[in-house]
C-alpha positions, 0 to 999 in steps of 0.5 A: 500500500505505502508504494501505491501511496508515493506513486500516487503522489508522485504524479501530483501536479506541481505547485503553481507559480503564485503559491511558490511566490507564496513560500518564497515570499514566506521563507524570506525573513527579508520579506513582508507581509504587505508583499503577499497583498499584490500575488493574492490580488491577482487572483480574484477568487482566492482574494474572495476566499480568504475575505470570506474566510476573515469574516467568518464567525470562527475567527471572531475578528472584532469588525468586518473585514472589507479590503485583503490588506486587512484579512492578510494583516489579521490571519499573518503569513502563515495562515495564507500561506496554508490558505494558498496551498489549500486553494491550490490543491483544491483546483488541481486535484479531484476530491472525494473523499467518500471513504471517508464518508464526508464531501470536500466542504467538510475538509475544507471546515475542519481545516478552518476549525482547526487553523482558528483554534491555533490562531486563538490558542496555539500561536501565542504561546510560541515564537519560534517556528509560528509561521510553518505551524499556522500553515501546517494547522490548515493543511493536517487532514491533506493526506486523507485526499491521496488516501482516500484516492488509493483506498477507492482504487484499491476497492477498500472504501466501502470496508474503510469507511464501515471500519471508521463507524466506531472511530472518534477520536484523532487516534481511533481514525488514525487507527484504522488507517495504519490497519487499511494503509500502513500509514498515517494520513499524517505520513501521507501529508508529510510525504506530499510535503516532501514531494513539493519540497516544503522546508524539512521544519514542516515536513517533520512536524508534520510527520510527528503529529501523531507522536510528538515526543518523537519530534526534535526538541527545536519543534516539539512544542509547536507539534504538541500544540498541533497534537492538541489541536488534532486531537481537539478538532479531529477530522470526523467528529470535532468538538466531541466531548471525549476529544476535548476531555482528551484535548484538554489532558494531553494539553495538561501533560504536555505543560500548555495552557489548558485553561485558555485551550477551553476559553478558545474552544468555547468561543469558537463553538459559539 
């Protein structure tokens, strides 16, 4: 399975040209925020996404938010960065994630639940690797396009997806996917990092989500938060209260601010 998975990724497309502005832009500690603003622009649709997304009631901005100067200021380098990718992959590879059991407009909520969660919570309580952790936090479901991919053709879908039934936390699902796929979709997404060369800071948080401990000590706190963060928002039942109770002890244990992980949560459910 796992060699039908990195052939599966080796024939994804290439990055386009704007989004590698993005990173490069990005991975630039000379560069400034305000130079995304004329690369988002040239795209009308993404600069209509990110502005719906800024006026969402999950990220509880404190005013309407009417230019993309504004949105990209508020959401930081990060977060548009991973809005980029997301957007990206969104309209260059196919979709379906029915062995999942759930459409693409899910993926695309959780994600934004989970990147909110790490705006309110996360992002502060770290200096040091913000910005790959904000755009990892919109893109840690990505592995579950190409598995869903593999496991369809496979002709596995239909019993993935009955195995699933019973999974509700981050672990469960992860789980069952090793069972089915040999791998994490947390593996899965580190792989497709690595296929379109992100820097190794992301690839390695990325492939540490599911055992932080195993992360370098450089990144082991910003990959706890995304643990957390996972395990809070997990992709098939967010917000559910064995998840949040797991949350907020994994928060505990791992010596981060649980009290404000349970402020940050309230909000964003409301």
């Amino acid at each position: 399975m796992v060699e039908k998975i990195i052939k599966k990724i080796k024939s994804l497309p290439p990055l386009p040209e704007s989004v590698v502005k993005v990173r490069e832009i990005c991975d630039d500690p000379e560069k400034s925020i305000k130079e995304l603003v004329p690369i988002i622009k040239e795209d009308p649709m993404f600069t209509a996404d990110i502005l719906k997304a800024a006026n969402s009631p999950l990220y509880g901005f404190s005013r309407q938010i009417t230019s993309i100067d504004q949105a990209i200021a508020l959401f930081g380098m990060g977060t548009i960065q991973g809005f980029a990718i997301s957007y990206a992959i969104r309209n260059s590879v196919s979709i379906d994630l029915a062995p999942y059991g759930v459409d693409q407009s899910h993926l695309m909520k959780v994600s934004s639940m989970q990147n909110a969660l790490t705006l309110a919570w996360g992002k502060p309580m770290v200096q040091a690797h913000q910005q790959e952790m904000m755009t990892i936090s919109l893109l840690m479901e990505l592995g579950k396009v190409i598995a869903s991919i593999v496991l369809s053709e496979d002709g596995s879908s239909e019993a993935f997806r009955k195995a699933l039934q019973s999974a509700e936390t981050a672990e469960e699902i992860a789980n069952v996917e090793k069972e089915f796929l040999s791998i994490t979709s947390e593996w899965i997404a580190a792989l497709m990092f690595k296929h379109w060369q992100f820097s190794e800071i992301m690839i390695e948080m990325m492939r540490h989500l599911q055992n932080p401990a195993e992360a370098n000590e450089s990144i082991r706190k910003q990959t706890e938060i995304l643990h957390v963060i996972k395990e809070a928002v997990p992709f098939l039942h967010p917000f559910c209260e064995t998840c949040l109770q797991s949350a907020y002890e994994k928060a505990d244990r791992f010596g981060l601010e649980s009290q404000n992980l349970q402020e940050a949560v309230e909000k964003i459910e409301k």
